[in-house]
ZADO-1210 file (C-alpha; in nm, 4 decimals, padded with zeros to 6 digits):
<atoms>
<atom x="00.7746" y="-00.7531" z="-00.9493" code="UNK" pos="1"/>
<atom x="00.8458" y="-00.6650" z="-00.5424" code="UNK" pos="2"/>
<atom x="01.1130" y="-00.8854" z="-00.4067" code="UNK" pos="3"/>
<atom x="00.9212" y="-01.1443" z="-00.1617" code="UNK" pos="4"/>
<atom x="01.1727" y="-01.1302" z="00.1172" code="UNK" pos="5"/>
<atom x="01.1412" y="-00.7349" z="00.1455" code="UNK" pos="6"/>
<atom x="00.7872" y="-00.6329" z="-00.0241" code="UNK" pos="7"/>
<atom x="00.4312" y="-00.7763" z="-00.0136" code="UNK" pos="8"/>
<atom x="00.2348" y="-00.6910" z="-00.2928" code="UNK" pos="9"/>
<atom x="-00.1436" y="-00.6624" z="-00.2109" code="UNK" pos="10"/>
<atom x="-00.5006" y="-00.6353" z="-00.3976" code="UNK" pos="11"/>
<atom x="-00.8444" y="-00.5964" z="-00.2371" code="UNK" pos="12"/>
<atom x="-00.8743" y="-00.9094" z="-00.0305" code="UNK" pos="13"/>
<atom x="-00.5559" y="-01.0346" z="-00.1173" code="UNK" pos="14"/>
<atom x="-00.2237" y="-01.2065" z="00.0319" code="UNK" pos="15"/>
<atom x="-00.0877" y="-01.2250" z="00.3681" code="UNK" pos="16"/>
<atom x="00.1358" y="-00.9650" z="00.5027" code="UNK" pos="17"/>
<atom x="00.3020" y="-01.1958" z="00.7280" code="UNK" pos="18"/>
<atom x="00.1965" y="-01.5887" z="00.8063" code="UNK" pos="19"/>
<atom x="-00.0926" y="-01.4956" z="01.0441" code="UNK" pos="20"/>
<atom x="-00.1736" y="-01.1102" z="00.9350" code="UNK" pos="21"/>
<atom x="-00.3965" y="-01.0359" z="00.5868" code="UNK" pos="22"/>
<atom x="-00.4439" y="-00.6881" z="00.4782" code="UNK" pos="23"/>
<atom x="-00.7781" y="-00.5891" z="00.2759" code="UNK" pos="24"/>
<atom x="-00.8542" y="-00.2567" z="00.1007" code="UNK" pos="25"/>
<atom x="-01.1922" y="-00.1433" z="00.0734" code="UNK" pos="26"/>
<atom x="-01.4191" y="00.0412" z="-00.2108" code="UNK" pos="27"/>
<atom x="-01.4757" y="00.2960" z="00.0975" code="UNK" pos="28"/>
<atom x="-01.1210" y="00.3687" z="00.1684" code="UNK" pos="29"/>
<atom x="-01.0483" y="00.1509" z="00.4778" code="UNK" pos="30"/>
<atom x="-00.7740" y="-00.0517" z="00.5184" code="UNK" pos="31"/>
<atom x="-00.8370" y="-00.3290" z="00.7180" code="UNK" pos="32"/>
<atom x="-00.6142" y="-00.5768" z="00.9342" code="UNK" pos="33"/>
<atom x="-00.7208" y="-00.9510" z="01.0381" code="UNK" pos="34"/>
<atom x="-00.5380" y="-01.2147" z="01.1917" code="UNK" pos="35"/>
<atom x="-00.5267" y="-01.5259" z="01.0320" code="UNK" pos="36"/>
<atom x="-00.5327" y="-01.8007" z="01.2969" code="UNK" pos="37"/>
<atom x="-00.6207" y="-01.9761" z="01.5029" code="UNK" pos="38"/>
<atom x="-00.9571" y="-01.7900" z="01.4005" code="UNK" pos="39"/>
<atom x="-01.0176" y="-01.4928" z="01.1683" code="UNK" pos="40"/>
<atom x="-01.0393" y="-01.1609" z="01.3769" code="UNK" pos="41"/>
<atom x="-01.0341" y="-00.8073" z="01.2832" code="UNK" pos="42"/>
<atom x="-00.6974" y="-00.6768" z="01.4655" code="UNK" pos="43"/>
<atom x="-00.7627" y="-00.3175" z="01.3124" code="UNK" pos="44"/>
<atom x="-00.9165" y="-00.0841" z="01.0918" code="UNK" pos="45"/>
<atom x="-00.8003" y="00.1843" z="00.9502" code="UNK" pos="46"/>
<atom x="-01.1371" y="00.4223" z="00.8146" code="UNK" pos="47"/>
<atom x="-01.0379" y="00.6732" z="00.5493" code="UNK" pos="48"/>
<atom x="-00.7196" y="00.5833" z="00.4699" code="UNK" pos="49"/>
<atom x="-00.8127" y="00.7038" z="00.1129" code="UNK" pos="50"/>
<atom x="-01.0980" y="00.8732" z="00.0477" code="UNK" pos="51"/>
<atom x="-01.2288" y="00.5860" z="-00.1966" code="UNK" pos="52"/>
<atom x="-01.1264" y="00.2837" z="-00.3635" code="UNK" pos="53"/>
<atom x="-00.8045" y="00.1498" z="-00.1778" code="UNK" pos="54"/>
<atom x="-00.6461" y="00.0080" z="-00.5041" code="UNK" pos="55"/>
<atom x="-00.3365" y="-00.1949" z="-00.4167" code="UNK" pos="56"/>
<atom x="-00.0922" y="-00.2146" z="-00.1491" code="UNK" pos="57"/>
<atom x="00.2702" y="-00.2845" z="-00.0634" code="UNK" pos="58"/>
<atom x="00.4580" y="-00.3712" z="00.2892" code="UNK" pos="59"/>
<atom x="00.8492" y="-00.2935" z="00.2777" code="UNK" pos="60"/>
<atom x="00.9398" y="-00.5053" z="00.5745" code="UNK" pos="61"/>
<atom x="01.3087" y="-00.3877" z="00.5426" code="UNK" pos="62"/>
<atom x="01.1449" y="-00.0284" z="00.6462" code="UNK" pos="63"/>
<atom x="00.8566" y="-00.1238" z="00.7893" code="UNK" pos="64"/>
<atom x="00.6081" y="00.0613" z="00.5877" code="UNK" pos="65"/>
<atom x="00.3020" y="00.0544" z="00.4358" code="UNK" pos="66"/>
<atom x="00.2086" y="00.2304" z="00.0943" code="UNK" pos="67"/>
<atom x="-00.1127" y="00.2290" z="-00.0206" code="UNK" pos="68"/>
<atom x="-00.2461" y="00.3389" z="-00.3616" code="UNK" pos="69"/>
<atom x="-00.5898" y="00.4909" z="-00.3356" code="UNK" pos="70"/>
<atom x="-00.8453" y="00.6963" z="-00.4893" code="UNK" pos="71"/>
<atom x="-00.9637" y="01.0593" z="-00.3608" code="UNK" pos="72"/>
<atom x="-01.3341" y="01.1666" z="-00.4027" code="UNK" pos="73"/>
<atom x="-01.2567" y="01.2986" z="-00.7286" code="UNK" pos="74"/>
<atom x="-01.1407" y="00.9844" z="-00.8878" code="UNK" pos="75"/>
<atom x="-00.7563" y="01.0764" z="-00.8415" code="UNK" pos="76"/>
<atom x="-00.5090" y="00.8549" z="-00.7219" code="UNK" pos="77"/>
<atom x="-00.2822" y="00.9144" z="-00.4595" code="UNK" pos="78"/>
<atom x="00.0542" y="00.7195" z="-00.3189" code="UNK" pos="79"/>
<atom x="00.0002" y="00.7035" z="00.0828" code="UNK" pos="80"/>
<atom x="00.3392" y="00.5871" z="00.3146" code="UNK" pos="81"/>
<atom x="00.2062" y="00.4632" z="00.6683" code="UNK" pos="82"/>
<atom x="00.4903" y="00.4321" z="00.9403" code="UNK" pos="83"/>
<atom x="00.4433" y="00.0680" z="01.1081" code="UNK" pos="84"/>
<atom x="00.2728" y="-00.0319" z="01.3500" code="UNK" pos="85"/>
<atom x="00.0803" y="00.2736" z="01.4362" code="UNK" pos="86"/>
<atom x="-00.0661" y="00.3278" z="01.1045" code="UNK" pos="87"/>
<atom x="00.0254" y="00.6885" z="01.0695" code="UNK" pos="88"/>
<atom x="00.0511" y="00.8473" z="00.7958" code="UNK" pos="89"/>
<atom x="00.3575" y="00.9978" z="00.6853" code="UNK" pos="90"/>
<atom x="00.3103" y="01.1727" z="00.3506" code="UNK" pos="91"/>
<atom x="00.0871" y="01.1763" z="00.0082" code="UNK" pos="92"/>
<atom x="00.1991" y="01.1653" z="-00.2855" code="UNK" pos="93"/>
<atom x="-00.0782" y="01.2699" z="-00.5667" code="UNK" pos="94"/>
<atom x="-00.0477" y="01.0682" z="-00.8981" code="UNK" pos="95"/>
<atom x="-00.1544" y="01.1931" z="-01.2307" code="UNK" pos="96"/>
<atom x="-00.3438" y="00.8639" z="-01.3044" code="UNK" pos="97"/>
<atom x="-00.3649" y="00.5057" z="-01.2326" code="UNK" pos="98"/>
<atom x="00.0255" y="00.3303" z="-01.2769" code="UNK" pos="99"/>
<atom x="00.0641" y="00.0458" z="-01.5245" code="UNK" pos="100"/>
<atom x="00.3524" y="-00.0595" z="-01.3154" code="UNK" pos="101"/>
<atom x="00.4982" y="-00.0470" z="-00.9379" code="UNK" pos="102"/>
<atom x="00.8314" y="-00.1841" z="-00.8100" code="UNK" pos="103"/>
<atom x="01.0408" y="-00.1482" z="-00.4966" code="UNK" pos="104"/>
<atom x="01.4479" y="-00.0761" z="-00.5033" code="UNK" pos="105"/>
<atom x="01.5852" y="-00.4307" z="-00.3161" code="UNK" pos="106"/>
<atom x="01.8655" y="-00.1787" z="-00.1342" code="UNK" pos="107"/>
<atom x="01.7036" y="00.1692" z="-00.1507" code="UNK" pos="108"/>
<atom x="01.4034" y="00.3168" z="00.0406" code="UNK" pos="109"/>
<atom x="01.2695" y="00.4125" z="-00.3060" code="UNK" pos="110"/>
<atom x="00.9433" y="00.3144" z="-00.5413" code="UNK" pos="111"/>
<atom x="00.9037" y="00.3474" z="-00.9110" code="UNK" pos="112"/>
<atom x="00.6057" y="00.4131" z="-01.0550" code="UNK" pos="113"/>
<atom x="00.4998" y="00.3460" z="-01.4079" code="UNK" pos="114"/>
<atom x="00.2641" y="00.4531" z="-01.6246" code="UNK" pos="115"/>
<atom x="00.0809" y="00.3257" z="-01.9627" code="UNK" pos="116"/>
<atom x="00.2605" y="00.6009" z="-02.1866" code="UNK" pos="117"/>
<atom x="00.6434" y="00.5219" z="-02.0618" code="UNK" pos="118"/>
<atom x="00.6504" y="00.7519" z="-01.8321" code="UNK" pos="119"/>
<atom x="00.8364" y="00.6477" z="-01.4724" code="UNK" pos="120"/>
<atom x="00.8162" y="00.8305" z="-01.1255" code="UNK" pos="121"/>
<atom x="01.0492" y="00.7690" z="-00.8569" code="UNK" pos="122"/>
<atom x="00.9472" y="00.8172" z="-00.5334" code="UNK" pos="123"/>
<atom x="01.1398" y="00.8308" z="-00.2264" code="UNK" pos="124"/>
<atom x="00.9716" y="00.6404" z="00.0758" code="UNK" pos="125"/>
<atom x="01.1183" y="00.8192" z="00.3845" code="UNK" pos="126"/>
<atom x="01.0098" y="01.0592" z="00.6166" code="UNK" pos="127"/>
</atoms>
């Protein structure tokens, strides 16, 4: 699993990104930012980040980036890497289905993803 001191792991409503930021992913594709404390407040959101269902999503804090795993109109899943703080987007990566599997190199800019027949991509997260 992602190494807490460099990657946040996040679901749908899940897990803060830092102590006072949580990060949501919506069935309509936004990503959404809200600050914690001292009272809940949206700080931003992101419409259309994905097309559709924003399925998980990771922080590398050693980079500073934000990838996002997220479904197109068509029902196909795509990788997304968003520079940080400006949200913008700095490539796409198409998948051939749903991963099994996703894990962060603890020294490397670089993402494996896995799939249910064995199958690994590696992904580079630069740009």
């Amino acid at each position: 699993s992602p190494k807490a001191s460099r990657v946040g792991a996040f679901r749908p409503g899940d897990g803060p990104m830092d102590e006072q930021i949580l990060l949501f992913g919506t069935k309509t594709g936004s990503i959404i930012f809200v600050q914690a404390s001292p009272q809940p407040k949206v700080i931003a959101n992101f419409k259309d980040a994905h097309e559709a269902d924003v399925k998980r999503m990771f922080f590398c804090e050693a980079i500073n980036r934000l990838i996002s795993f997220g479904m197109d109109i068509e029902n196909n899943m795509h990788m997304k890497v968003w520079s940080m703080p400006d949200m913008s987007l700095m490539f796409s990566v198409p998948l051939r289905s749903e991963p099994t599997a996703i894990d962060f190199s603890p020294t490397l800019p670089m993402c494996a993803i896995g799939y249910s027949d064995g199958q690994i991509r590696l992904v580079e997260i630069v740009g």
